[in-house]
Backbone as CSV, one residue per row, in Angstrom:
resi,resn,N_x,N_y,N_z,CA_x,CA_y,CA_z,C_x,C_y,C_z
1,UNK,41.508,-17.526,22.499,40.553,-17.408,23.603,40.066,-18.803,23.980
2,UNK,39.968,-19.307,25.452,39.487,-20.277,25.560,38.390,-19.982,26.724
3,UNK,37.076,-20.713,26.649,35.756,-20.270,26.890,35.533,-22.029,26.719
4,UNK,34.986,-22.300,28.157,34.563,-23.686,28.081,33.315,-24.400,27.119
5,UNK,33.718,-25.356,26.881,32.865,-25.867,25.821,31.700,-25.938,25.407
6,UNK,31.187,-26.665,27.179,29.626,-25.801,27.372,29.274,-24.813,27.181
7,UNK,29.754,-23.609,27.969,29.123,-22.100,27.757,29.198,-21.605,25.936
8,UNK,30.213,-22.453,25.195,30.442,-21.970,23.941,29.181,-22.926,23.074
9,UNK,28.701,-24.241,23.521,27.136,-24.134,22.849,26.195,-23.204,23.131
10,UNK,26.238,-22.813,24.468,25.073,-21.811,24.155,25.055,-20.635,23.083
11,UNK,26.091,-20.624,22.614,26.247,-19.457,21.702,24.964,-20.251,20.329
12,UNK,25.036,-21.723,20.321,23.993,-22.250,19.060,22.556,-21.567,19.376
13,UNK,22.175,-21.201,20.794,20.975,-20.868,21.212,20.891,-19.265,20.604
14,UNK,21.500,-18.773,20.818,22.180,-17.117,20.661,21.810,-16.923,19.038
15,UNK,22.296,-18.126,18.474,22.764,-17.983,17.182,20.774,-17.810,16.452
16,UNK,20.534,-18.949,17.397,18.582,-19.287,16.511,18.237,-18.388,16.959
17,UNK,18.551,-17.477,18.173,17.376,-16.430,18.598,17.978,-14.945,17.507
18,UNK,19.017,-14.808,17.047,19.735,-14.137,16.232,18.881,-14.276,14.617
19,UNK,19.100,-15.875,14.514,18.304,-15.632,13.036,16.701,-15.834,13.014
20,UNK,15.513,-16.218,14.025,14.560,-15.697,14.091,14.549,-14.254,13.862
21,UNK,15.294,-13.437,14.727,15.112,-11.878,14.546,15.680,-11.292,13.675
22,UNK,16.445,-11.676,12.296,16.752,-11.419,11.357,15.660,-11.735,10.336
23,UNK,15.273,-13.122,11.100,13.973,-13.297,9.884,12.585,-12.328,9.917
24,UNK,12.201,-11.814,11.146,11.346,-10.893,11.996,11.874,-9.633,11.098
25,UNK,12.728,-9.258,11.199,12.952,-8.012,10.433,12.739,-7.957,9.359
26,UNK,13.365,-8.829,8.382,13.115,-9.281,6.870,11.752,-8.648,6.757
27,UNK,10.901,-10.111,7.576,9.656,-10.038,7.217,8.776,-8.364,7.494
28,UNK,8.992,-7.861,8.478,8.660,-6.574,8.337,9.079,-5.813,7.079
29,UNK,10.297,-5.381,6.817,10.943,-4.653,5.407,10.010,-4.951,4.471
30,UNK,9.469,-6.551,4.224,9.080,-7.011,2.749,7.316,-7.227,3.044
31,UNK,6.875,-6.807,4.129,5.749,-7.396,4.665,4.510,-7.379,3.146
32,UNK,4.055,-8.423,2.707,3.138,-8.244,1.440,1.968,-7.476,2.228
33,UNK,1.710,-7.517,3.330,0.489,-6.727,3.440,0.429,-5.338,3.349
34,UNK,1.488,-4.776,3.575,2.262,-3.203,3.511,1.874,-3.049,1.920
35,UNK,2.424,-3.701,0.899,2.360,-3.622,-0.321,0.493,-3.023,-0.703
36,UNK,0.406,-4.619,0.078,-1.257,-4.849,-0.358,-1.508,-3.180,0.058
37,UNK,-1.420,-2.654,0.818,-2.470,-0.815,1.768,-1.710,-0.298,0.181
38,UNK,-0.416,0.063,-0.021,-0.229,0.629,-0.930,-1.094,0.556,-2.185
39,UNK,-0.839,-0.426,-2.717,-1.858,-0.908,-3.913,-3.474,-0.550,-4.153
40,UNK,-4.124,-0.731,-2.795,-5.436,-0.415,-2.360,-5.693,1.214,-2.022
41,UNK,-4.625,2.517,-1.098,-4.119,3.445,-1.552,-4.434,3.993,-3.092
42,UNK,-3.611,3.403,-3.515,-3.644,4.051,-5.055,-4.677,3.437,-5.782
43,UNK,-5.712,2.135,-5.551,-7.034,2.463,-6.310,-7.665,3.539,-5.835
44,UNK,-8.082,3.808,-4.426,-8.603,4.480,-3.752,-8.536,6.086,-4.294
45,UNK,-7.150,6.172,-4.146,-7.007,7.581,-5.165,-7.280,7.472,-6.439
46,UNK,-7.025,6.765,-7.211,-7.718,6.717,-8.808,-9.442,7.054,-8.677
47,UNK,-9.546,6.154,-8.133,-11.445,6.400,-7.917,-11.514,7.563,-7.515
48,UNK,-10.784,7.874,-6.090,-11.494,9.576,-5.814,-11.155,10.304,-6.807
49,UNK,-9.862,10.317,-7.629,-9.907,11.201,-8.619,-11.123,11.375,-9.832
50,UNK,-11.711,10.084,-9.894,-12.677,10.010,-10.926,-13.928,10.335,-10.663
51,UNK,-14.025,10.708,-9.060,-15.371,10.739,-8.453,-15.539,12.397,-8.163
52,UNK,-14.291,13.327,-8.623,-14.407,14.265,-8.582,-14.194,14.678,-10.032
53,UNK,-13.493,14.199,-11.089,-13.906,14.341,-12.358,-15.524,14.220,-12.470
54,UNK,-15.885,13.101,-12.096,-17.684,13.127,-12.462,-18.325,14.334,-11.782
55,UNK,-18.111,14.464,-10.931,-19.126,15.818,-9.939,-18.746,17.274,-10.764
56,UNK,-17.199,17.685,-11.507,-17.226,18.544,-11.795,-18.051,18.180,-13.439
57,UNK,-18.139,17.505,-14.214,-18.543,17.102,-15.324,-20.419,17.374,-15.118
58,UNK,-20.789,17.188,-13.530,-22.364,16.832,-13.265,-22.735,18.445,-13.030
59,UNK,-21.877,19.062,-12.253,-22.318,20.640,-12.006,-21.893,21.254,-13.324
60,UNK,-20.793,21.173,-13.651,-21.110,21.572,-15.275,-22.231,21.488,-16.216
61,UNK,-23.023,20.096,-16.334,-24.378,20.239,-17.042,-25.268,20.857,-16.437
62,UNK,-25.584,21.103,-14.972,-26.595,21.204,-14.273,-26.484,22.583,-14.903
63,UNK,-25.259,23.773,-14.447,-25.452,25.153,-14.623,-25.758,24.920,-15.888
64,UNK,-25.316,24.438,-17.783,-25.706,24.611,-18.242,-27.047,24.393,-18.539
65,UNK,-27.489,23.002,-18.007,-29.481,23.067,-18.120,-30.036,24.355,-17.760
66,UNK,-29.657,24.499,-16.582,-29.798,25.877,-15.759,-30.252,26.631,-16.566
67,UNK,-28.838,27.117,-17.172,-28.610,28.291,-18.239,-30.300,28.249,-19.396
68,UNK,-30.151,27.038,-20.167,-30.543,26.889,-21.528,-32.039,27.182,-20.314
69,UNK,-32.563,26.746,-19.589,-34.074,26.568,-19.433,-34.079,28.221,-18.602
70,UNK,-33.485,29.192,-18.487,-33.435,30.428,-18.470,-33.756,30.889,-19.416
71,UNK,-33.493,30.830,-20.741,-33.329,30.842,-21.858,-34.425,30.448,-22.705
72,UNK,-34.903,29.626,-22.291,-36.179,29.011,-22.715,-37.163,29.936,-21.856
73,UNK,-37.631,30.031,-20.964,-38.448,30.466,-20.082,-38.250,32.281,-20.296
74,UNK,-37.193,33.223,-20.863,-37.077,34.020,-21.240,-38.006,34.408,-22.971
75,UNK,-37.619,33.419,-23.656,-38.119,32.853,-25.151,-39.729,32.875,-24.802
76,UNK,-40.090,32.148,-23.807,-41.211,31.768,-23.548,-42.134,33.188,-23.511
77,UNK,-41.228,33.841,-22.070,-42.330,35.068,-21.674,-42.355,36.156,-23.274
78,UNK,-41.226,36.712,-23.698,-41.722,37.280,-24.855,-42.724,37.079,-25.831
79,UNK,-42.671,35.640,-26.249,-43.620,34.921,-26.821,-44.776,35.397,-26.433
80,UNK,-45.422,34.868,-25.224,-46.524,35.344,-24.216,-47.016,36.975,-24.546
81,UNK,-45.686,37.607,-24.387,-46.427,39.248,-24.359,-46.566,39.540,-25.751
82,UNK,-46.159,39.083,-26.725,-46.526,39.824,-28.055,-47.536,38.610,-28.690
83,UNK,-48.175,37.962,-28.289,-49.322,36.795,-28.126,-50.352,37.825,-27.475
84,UNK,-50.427,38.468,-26.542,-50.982,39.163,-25.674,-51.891,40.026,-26.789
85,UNK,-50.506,41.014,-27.182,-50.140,41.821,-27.699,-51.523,42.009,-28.993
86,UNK,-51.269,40.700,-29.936,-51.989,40.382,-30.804,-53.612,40.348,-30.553
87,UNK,-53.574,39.615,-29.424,-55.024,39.286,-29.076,-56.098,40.225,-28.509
88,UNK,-54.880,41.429,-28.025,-55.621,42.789,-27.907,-56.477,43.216,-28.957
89,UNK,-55.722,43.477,-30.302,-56.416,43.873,-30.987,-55.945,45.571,-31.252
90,UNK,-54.766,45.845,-30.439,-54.457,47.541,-30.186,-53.441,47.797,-30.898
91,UNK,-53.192,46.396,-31.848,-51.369,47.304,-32.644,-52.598,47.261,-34.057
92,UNK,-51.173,47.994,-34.805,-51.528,48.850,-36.369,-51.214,47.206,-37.565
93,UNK,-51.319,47.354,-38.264,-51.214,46.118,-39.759,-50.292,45.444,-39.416
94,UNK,-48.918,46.668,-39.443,-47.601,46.722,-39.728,-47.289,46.404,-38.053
95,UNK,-47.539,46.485,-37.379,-46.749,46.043,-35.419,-47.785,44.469,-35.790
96,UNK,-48.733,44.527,-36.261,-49.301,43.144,-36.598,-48.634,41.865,-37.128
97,UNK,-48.339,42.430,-38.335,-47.129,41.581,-38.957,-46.047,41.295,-38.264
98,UNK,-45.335,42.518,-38.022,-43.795,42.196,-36.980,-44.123,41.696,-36.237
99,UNK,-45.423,41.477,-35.508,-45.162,40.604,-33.822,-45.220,39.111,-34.607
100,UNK,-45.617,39.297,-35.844,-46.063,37.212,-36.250,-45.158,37.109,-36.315
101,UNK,-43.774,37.682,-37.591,-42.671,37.614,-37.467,-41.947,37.001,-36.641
102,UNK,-41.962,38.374,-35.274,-41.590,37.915,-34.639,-41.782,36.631,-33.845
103,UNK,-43.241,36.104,-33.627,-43.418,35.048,-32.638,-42.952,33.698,-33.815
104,UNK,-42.875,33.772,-34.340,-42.467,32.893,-35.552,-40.854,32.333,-35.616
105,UNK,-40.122,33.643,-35.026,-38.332,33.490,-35.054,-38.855,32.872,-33.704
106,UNK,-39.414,33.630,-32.525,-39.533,32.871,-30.906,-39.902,31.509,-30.626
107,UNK,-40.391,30.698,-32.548,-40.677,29.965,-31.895,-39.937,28.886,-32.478
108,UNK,-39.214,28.904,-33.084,-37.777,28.164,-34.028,-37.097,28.179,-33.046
109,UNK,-36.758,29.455,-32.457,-35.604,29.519,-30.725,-36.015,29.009,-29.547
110,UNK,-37.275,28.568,-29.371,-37.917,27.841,-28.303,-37.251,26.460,-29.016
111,UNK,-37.574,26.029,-29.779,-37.907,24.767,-30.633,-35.919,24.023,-29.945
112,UNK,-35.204,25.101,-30.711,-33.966,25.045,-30.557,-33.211,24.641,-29.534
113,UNK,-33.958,26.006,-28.370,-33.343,25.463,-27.141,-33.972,24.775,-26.336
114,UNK,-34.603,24.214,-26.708,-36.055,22.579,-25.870,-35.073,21.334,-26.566
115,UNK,-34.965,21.643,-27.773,-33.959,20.207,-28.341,-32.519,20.432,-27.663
116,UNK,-31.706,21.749,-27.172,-30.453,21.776,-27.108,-30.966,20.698,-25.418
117,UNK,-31.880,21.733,-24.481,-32.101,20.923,-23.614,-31.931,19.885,-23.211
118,UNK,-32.915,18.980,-24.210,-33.159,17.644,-24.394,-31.932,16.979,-24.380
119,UNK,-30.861,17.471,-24.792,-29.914,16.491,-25.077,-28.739,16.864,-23.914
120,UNK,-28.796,18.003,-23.464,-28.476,18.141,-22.035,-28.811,17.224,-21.107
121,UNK,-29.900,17.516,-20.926,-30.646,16.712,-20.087,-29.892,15.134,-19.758
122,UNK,-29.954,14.656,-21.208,-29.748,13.051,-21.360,-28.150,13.163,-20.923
123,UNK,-27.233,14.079,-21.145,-26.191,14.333,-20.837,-25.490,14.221,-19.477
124,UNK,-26.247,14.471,-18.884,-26.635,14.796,-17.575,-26.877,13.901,-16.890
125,UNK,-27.750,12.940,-16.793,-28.591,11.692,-16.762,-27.089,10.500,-17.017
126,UNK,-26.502,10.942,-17.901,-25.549,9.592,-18.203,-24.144,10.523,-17.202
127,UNK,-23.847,11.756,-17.034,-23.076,11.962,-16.175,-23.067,11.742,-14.454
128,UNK,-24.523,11.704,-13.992,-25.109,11.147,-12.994,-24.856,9.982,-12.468
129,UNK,-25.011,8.692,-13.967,-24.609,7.713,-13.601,-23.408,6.942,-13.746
130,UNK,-22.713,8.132,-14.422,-20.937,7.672,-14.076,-20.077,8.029,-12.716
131,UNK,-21.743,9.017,-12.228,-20.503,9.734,-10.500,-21.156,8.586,-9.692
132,UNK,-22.205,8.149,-9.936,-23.084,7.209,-9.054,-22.084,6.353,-8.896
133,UNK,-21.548,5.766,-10.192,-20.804,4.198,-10.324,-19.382,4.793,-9.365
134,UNK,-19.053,5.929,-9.434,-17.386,6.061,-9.195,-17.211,6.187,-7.790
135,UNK,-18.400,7.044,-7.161,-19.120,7.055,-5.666,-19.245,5.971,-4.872
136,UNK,-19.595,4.721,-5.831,-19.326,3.336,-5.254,-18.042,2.607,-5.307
137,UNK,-17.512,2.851,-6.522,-16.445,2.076,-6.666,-15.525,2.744,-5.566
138,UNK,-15.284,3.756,-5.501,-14.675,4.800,-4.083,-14.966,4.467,-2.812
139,UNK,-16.336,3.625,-2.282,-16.777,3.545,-1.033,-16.003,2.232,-1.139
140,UNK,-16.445,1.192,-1.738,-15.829,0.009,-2.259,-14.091,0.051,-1.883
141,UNK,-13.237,0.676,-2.491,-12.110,1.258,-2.573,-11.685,0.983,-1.285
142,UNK,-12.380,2.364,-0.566,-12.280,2.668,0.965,-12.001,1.512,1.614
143,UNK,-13.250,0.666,1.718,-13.501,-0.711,2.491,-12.514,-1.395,2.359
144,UNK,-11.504,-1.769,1.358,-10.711,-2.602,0.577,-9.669,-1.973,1.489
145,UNK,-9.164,-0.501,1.830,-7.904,-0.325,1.701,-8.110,-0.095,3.329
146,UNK,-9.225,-0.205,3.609,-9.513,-0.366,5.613,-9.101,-1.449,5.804
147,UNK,-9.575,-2.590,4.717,-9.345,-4.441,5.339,-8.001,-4.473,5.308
148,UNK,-7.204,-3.520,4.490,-5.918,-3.900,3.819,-5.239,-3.612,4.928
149,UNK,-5.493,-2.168,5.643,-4.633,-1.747,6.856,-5.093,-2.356,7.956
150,UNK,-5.902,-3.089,8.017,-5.848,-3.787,9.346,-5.139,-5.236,9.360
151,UNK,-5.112,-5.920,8.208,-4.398,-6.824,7.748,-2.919,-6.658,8.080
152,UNK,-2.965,-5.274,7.674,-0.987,-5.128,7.694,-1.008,-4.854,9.356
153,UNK,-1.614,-3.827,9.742,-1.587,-4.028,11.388,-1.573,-4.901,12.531
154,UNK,-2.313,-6.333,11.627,-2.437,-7.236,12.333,-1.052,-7.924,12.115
155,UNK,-0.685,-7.938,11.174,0.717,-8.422,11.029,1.902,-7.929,11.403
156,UNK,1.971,-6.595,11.424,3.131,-5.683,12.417,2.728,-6.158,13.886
157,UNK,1.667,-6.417,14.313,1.394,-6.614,15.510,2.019,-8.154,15.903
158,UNK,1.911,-8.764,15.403,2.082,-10.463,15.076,3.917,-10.336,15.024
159,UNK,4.095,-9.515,14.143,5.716,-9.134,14.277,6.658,-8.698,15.416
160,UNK,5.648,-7.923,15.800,6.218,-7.002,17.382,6.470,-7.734,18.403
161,UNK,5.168,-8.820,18.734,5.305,-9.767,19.283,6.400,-10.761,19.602
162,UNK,6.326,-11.175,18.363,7.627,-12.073,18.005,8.755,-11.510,18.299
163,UNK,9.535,-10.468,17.714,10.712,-10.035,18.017,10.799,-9.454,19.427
164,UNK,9.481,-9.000,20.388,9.648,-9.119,21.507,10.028,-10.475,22.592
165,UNK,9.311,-11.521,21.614,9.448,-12.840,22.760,11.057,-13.130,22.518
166,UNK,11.538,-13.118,21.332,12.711,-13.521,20.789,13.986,-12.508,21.184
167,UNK,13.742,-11.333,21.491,14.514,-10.430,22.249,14.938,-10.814,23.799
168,UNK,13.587,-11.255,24.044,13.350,-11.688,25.318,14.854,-12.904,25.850
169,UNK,14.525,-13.981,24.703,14.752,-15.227,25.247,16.808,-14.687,24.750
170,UNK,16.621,-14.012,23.828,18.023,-13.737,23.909,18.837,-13.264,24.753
171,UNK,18.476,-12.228,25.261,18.565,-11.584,26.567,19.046,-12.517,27.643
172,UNK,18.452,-13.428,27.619,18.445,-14.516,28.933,19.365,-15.171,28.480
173,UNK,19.297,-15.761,27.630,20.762,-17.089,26.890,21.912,-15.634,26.826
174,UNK,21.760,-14.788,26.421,23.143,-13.923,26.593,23.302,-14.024,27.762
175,UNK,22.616,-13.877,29.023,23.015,-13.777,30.264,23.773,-14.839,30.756
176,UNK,23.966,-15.748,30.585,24.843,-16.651,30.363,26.166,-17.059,29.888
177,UNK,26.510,-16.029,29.153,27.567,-16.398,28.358,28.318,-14.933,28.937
178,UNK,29.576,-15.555,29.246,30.756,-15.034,29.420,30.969,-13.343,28.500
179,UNK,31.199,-12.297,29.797,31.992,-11.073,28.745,32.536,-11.152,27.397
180,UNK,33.592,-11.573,27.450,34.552,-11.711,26.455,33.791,-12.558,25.250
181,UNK,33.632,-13.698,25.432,32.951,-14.629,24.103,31.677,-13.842,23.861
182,UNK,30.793,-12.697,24.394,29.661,-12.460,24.004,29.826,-11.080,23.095
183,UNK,31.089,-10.434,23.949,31.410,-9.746,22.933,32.202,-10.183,21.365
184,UNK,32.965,-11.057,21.669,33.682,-11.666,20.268,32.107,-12.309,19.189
185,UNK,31.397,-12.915,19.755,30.246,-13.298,18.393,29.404,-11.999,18.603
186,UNK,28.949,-10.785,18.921,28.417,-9.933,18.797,29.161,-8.823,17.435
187,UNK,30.268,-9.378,17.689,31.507,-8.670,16.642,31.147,-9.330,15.036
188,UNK,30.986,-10.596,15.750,31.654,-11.382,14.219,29.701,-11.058,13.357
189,UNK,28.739,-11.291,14.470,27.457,-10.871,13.596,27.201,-9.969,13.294
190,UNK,27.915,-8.793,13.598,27.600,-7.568,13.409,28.475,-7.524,11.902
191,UNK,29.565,-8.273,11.519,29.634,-8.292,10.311,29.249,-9.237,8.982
192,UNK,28.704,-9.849,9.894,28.093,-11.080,8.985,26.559,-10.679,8.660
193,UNK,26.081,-9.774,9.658,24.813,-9.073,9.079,23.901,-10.534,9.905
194,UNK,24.412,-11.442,10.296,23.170,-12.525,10.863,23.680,-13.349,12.287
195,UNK,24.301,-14.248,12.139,24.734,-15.013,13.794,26.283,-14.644,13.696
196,UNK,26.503,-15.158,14.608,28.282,-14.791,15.098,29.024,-16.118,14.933
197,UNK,28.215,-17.244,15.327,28.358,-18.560,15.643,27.462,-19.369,14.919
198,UNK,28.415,-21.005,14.541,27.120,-21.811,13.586,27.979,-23.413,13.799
199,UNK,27.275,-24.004,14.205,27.378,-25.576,14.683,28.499,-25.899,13.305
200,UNK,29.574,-26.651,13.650,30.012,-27.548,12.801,29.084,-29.044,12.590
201,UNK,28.449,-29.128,11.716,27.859,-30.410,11.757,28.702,-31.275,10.457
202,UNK,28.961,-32.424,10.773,29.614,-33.795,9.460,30.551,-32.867,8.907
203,UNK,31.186,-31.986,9.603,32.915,-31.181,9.077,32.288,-30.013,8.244
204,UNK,31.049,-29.864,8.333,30.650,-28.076,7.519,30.327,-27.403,8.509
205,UNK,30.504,-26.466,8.374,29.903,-24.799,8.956,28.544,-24.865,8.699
206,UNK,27.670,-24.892,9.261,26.038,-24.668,9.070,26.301,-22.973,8.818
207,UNK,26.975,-22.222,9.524,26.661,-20.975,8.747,26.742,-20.580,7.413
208,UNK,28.421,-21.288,6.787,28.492,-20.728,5.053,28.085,-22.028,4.381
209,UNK,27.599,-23.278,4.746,27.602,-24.486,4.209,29.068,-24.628,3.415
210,UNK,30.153,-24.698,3.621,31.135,-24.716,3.405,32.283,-26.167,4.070
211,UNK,32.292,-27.093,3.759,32.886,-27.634,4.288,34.645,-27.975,4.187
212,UNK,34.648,-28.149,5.937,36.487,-27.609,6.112,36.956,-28.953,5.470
213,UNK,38.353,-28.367,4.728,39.163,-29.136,3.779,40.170,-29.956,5.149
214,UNK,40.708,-30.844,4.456,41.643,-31.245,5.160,42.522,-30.656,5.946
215,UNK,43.690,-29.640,5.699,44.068,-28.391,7.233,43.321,-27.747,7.910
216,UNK,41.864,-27.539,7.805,41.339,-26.552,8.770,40.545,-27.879,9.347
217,UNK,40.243,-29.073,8.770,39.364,-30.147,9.806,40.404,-30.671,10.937
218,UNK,41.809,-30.499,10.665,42.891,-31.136,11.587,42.963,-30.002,12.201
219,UNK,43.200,-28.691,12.116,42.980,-27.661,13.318,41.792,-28.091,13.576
220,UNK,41.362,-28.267,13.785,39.744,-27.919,14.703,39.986,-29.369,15.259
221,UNK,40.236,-30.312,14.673,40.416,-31.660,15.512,41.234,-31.769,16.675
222,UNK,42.367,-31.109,16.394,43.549,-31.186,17.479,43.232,-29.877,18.517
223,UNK,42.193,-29.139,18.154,42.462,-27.894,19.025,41.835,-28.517,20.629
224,UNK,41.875,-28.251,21.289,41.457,-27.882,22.799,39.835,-27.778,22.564
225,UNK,39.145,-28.884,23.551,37.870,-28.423,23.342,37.362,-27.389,24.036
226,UNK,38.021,-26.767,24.713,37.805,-25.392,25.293,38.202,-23.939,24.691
227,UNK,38.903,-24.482,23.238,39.521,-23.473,22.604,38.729,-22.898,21.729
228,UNK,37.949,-21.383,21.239,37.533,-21.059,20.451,37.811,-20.926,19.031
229,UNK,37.319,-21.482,17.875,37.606,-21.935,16.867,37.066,-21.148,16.237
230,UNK,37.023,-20.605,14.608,36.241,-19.712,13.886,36.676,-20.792,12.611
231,UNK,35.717,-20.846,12.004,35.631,-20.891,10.122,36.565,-19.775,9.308
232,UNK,37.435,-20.213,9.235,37.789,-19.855,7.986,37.437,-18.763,6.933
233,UNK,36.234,-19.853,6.397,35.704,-19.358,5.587,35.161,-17.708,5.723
234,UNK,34.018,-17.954,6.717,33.034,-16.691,6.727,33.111,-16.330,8.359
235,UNK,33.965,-16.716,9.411,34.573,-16.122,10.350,33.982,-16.514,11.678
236,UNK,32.688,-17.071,11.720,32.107,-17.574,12.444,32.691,-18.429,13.370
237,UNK,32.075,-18.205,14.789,32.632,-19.230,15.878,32.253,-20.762,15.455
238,UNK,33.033,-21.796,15.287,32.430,-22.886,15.005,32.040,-23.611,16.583
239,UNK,31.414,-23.851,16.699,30.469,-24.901,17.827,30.310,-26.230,17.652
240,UNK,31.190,-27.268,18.508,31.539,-28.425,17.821,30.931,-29.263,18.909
241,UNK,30.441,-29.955,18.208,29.085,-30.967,18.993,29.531,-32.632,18.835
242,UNK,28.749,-33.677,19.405,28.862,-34.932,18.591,28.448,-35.169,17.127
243,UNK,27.694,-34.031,16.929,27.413,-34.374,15.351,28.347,-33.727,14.183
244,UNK,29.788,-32.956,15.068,31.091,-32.355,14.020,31.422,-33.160,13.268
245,UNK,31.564,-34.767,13.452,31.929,-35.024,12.224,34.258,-35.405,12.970
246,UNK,34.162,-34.783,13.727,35.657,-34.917,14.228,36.281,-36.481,14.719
């Protein structure tokens, strides 16, 4: 194929707007701020998980305080009526005795469940202030993994940009270049995964850094400067400038 010499540098222009937008992509795939939302994500869920461990741990004591001071306040009123009871003056020796008895067991079981209380209570009090702490560390969390996604947004945005301006300018330098040669380096990058074309500079390929041995520097020397040349090596159009090296 021969494609004049000029129109075949512009393919070097083709080639930078090619590996900007390879680098644009990269950088999206690997973006650290993407990572960062993930990371911040999964504190976020650790904490909420712990912030609903504490709340079920906090209504758990509450019903049992609940419970025990039912319990107490039940203890209590019996107490009260056979106290009553006594002070009447209307039971026999023997309902005399049994009510002391009795207020005597009512009051070991008061005693009992005022101490079981008590330590509820404190139970309670320290479960309070583990949902308090996790409630924050969770709001905290939140905030962290808001800064995180706007960070990464701002950077997809910053990305979009770019591979729009760089789409752009390709577009235009393709418009330039000949059918045939735009399809032949559209070929060769599509298997190279990056440019099609890469400057011979001082007798190397800037694409594989590979430099041509003695038979492939005398082809490329003797060829036609209108003649399209490829590397060897890694297949690329070579683009031969004053700085080839020829």
């Amino acid at each position: 194929m021969k494609v004049d010499h000029f129109e075949q540098q512009k393919l070097l222009e083709l080639a930078a707007e090619d590996v900007a937008l390879t680098q644009l992509a990269h950088r999206r795939r690997t973006l650290p701020e993407a990572l960062a939302v993930e990371s911040a994500a999964e504190a976020e869920r650790t904490l909420a998980d712990d912030v609903v461990r504490a709340e079920t741990e906090v209504r758990d004591l509450q019903r049992e305080v609940k419970r025990l001071e039912g319990d107490v306040e039940t203890v209590r009123t019996r107490a009260a009526k056979d106290q009553k009871l006594l002070d009447s003056g209307s039971v026999s020796a023997k309902q005399m005795t049994d009510l002391q008895h009795e207020l005597e067991s009512l009051g070991r079981r008061q005693s009992d469940l005022e101490d079981q209380e008590l330590e509820l209570m404190e139970s309670l009090e320290a479960a309070e202030a583990t949902l308090r702490a996790a409630q924050e560390g969770r709001e905290k969390a939140r905030a962290e993994l808001a800064r995180a996604e706007q960070l990464r947004d701002d950077a997809l945005a910053d990305i979009t940009d770019g591979t729009n301006r760089h789409e752009a300018a390709r577009a235009a330098v393709a418009g330039g270049i000949s059918a045939p040669l735009l399809g032949l380096y559209d070929r060769i990058r599509t298997q190279t995964g990056t440019t099609g074309a890469a400057m011979l500079r001082a007798r190397q390929c800037q694409g594989c850094r590979i430099e041509l041995n003695g038979r492939e520097l005398a082809a490329v020397r003797n060829a036609d400067p209108h003649e399209v040349v490829r590397c060897e090596n890694c297949g690329r159009i070579l683009v031969r400038t004053a700085e080839s090296g020829l």
